[in-house]
C-alpha positions as CSV (number, residue, x, y, z in Angstrom):
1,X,0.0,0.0,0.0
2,X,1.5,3.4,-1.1
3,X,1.3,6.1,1.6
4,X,3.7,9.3,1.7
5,X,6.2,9.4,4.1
6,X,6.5,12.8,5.9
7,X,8.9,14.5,8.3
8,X,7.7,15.9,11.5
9,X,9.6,19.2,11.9
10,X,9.0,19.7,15.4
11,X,12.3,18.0,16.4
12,X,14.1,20.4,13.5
13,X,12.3,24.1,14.7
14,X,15.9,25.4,15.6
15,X,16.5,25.5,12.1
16,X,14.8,27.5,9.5
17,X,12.3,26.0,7.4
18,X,13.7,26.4,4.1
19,X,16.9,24.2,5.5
20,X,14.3,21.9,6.6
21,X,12.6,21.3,3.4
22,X,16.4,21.0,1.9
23,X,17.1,18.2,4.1
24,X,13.8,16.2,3.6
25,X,14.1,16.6,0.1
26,X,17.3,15.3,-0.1
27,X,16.6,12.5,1.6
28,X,13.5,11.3,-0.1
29,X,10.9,12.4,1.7
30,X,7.5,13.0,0.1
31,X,6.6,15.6,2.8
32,X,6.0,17.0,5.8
33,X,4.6,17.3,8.9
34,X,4.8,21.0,9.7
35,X,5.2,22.2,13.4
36,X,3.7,25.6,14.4
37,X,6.5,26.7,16.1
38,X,9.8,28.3,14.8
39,X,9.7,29.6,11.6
40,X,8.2,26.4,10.4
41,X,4.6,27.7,10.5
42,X,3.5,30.2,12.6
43,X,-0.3,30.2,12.5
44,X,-1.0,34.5,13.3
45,X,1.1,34.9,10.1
46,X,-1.1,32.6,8.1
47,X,-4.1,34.5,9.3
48,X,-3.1,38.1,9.1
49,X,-0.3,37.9,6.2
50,X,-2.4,37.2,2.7
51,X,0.8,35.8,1.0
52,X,2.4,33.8,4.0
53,X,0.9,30.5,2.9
54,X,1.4,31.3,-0.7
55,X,5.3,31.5,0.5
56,X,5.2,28.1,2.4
57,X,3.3,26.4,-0.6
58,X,6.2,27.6,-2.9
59,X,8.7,26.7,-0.5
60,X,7.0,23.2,-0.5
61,X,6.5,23.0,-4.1
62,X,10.4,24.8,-5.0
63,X,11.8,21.2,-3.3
64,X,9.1,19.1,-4.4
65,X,7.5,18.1,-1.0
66,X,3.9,18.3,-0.5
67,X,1.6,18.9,3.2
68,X,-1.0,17.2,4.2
69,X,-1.0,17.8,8.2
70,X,0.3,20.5,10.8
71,X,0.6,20.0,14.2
72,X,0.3,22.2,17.1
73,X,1.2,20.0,20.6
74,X,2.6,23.2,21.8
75,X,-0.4,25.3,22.6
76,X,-3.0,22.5,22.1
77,X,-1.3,21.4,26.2
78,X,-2.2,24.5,27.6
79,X,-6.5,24.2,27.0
80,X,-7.1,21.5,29.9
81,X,-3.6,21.7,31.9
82,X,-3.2,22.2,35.8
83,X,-1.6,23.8,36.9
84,X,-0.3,26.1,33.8
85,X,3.6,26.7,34.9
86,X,7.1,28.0,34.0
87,X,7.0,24.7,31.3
88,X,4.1,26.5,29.3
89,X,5.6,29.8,29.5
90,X,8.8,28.2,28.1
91,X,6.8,26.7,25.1
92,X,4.2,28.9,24.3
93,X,4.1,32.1,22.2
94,X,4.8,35.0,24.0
95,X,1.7,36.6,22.8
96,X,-0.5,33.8,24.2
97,X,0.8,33.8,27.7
98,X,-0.3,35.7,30.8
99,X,0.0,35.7,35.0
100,X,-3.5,34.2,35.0
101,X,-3.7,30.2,34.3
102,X,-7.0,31.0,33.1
103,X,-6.9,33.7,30.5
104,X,-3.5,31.2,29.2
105,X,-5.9,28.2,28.7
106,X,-8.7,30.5,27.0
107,X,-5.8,32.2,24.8
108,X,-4.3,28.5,24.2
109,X,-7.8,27.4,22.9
110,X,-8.4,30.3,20.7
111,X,-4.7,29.7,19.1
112,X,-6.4,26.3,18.3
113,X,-9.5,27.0,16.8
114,X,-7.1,29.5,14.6
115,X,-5.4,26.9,13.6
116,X,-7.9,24.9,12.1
117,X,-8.7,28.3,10.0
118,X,-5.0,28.1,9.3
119,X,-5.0,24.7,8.5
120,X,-7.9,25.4,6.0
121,X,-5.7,28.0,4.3
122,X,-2.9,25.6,4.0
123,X,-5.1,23.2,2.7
124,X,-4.6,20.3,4.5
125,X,-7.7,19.0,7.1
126,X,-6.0,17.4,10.2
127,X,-4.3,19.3,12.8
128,X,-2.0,16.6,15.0
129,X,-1.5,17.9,18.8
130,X,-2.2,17.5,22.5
131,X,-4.9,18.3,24.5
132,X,-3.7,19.0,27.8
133,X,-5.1,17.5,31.0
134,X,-6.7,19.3,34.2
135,X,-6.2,15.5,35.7
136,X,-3.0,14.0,35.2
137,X,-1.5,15.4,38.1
138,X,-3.5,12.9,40.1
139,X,-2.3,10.1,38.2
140,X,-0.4,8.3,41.5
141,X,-3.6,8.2,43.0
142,X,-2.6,9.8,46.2
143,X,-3.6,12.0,47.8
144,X,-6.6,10.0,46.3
145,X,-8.6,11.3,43.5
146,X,-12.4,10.3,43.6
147,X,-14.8,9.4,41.3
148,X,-16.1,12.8,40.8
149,X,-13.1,14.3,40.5
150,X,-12.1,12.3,37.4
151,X,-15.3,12.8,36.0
152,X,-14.9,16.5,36.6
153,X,-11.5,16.4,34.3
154,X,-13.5,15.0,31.4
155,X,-16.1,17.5,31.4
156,X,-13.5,20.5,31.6
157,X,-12.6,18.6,28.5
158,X,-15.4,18.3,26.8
159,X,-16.7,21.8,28.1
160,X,-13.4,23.3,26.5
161,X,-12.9,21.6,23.2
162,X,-16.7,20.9,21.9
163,X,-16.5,24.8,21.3
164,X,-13.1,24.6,19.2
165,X,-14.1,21.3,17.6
166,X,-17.1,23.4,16.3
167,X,-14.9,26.0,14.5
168,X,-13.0,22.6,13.0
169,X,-16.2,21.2,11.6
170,X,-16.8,24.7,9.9
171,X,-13.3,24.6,8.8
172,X,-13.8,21.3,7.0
173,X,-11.0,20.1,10.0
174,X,-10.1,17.3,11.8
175,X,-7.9,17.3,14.9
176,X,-5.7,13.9,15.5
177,X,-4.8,13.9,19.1
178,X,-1.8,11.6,20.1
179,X,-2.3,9.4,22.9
180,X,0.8,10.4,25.1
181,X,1.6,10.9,29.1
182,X,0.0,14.0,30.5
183,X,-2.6,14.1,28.1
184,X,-6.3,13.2,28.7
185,X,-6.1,10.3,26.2
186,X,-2.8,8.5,27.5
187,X,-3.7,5.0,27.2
188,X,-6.4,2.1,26.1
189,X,-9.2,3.2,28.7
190,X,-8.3,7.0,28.7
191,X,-8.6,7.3,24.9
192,X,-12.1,5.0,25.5
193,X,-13.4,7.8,28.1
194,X,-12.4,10.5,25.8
195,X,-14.1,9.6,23.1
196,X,-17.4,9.3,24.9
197,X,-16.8,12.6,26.9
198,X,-17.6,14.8,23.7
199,X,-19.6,12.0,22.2
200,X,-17.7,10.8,19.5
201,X,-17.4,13.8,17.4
202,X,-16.2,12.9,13.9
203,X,-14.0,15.6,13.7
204,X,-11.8,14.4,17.1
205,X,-10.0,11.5,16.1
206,X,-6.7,10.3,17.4
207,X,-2.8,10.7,16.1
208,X,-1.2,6.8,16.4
209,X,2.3,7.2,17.8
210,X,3.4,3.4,19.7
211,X,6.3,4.9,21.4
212,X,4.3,5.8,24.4
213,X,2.4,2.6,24.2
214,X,4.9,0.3,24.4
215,X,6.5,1.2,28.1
216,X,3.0,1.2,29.2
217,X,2.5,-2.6,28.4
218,X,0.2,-1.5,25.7
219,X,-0.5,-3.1,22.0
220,X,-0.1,-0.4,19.9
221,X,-1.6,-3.2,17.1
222,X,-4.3,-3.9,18.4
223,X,-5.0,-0.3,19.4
224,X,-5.0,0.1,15.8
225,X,-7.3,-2.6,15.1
226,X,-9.6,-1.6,18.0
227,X,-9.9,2.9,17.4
228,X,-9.7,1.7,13.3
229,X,-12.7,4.7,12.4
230,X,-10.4,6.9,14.2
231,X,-7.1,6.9,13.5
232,X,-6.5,10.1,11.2
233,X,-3.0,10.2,11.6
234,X,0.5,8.4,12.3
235,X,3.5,9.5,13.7
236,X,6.3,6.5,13.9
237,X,8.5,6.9,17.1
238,X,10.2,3.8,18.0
239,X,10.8,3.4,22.4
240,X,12.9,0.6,23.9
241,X,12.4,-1.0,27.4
242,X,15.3,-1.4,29.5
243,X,15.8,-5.1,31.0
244,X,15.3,-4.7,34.4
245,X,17.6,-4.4,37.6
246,X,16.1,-3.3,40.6
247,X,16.6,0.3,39.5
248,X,15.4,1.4,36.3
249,X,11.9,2.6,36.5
250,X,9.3,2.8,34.0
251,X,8.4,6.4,34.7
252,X,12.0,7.8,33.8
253,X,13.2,9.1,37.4
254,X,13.4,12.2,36.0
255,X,16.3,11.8,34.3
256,X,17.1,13.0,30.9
257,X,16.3,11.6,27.4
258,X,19.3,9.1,26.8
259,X,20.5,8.3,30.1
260,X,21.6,4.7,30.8
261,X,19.7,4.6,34.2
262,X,16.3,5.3,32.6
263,X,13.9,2.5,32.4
264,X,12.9,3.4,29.0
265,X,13.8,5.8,26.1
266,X,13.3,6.7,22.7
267,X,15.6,5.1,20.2
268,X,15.8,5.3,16.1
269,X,13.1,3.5,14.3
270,X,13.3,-0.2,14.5
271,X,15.8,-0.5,17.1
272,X,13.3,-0.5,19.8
273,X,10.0,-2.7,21.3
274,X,7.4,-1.4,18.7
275,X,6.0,-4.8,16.7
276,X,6.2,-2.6,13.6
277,X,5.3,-4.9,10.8
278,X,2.5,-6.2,12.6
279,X,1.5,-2.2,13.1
280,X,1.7,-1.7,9.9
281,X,-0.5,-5.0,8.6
282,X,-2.8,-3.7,11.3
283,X,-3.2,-0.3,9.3
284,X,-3.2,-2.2,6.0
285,X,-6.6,-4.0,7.9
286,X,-8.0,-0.5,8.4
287,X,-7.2,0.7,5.3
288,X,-5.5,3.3,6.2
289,X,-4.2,5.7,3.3
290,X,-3.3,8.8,4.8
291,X,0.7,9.8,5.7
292,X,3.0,7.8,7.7
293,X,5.3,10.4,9.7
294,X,8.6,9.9,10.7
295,X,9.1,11.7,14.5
296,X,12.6,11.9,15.5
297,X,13.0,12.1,18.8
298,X,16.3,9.6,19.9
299,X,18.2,11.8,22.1
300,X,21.0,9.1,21.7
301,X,21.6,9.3,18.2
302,X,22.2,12.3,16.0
303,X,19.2,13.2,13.8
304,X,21.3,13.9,10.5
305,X,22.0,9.8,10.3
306,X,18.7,9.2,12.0
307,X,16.2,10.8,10.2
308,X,17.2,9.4,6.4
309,X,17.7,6.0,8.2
310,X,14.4,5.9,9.8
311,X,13.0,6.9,6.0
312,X,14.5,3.6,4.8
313,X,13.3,1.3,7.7
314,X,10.0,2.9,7.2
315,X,9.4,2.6,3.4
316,X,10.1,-0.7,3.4
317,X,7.2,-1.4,5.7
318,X,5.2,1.1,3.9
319,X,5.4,-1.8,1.1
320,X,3.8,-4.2,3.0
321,X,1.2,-5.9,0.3
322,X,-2.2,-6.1,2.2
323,X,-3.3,-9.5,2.7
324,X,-6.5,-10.1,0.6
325,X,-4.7,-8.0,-2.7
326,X,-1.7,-10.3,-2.8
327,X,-3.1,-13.4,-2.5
328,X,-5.6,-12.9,-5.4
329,X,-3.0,-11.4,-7.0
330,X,-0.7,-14.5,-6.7
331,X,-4.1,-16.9,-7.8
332,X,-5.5,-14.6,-10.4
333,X,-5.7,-15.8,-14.2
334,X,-3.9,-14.7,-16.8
């Protein structure tokens, strides 16, 4: 099954865009992912600048790539999060933030729903990103969270993204949030609760990235198999789980990215735990068509030699005959 291959430029922000295009390009990519952050896309520009996306297209089109999703993790975190912190004002725009959590969160969903109008301009029609979560905090489960409480977290979700999934579905729009740590969605069950929280809105489907799944004991497969009328976009990330020995610790320590003493870590694309060619029958089942993305995010390994080596592991999947059409292929008359 053909699919494009894109680059996810969020790991590439510190250099410009045109350099980034360059790069892909070079190495065969087909596309990319854009991030809105850096110069890479920056949605106010798209809105207030009449020939800003005219530029990117042209950009695109001068090194022969092609877009068919931005993403915008960034600011999509600060709609549900508590508490909003130093980490937000170290990501977001400085026009977004402000000394009140509140007015952040209401600036952070209005960035959103402006990106969907920017997406529209682009024209491409899923927007990949995070939610944020006003309940992860209480994820150890002590002091202990009750019932309500939890039930509380998915309403402030639903109460603060049915308004900006309506501005998507007038926008033509979909947004593809990735199941990920800290999110509301963060696993099997979570995603499950999502879902019916703003009752299974077409235009709220999910972003497939197995590198979170996989230290969390989760199939990322059969998660495939099981959200199949939602998956709207993937992002391949590969994650390896350290053998254990009575120190290493699933949830990191706090330590950074590529330290030996973490219990898991990112690592390049099929040199980790993620089953990848059953993955990638599993979207072949679905029938999935849209692009396969190409994160880099392997703190171990420099991204120049990662990036075009992921690109190879990844096409060759990416030619993975489904089932059904080679074997009537291989029986079919003459």
């Amino acid at each position: 099954m053909t699919r494009p291959i894109t680059l996810f430029t969020g790991q590439w922000a510190d250099l410009p865009f045109e350099e980034v295009c360059r790069l892909a390009a070079e190495w065969g990519y087909d596309g990319l992912e854009i991030a809105c952050w850096g110069d890479h896309f920056e949605v106010d520009r798209a809105l207030a600048e009449p020939d800003y996306v005219t530029r990117k297209l042209e950009t695109l089109d001068k090194h022969n790539l092609k877009v068919w999703t931005i993403s915008n993790h960034l600011v999509g975190q600060a709609v549900c999060d508590s508490p909003i912190d130093e980490r937000h004002k170290g990501i977001l725009p400085g026009r977004l933030w402000s000394d009140d959590a509140e007015t952040v969160r209401r600036n952070a969903a209005e960035e959103i729903k402006n990106t969907a109008r920017a997406a529209a301009k682009l024209g491409v029609n899923t927007v990949v990103g995070f939610t944020g979560s006003s309940i992860w905090h209480t994820l150890a489960m002590f002091p202990p969270a009750s019932a309500a409480m939890i039930e509380a977290g998915y309403q402030d979700f639903a109460d603060r993204w049915n308004p900006i999934l309506d501005v998507f579905e007038a926008e033509g729009v979909r947004f593809a949030h990735e199941v990920h740590p800290s999110e509301i969605a963060y696993d099997y069950y979570t995603t499950v609760k999502t879902l019916e929280a703003i009752g299974h809105r077409a235009s709220f489907g999910l972003n497939w990235d197995p590198s979170h799944m996989v230290w969390q004991e989760l199939d990322p497969a059969n998660f495939i198999l099981d959200f199949a009328d939602r998956i709207y976009h993937v992002d391949c990330k590969d994650a390896k789980v350290r053998s254990r020995d009575g120190r290493r610790g699933r949830l990191g320590s706090h330590l950074p990215w590529a330290d030996l003493r973490r219990g898991w870590d990112f690592v390049s694309t099929g040199h980790g735990d993620v089953p990848w060619e059953d993955c990638f029958r599993a979207l072949n089942a679905i029938g999935y068509e849209g692009p396969i993305s190409i994160e880099w995010e392997d703190a171990g390994m420099d991204r120049l030699d990662g990036a075009p080596e992921a690109l190879g592991y990844i096409t060759r999947l990416n030619r993975i005959t489904p089932p059904t059409a080679s074997f009537d292929a291989a029986f079919s008359s003459e």
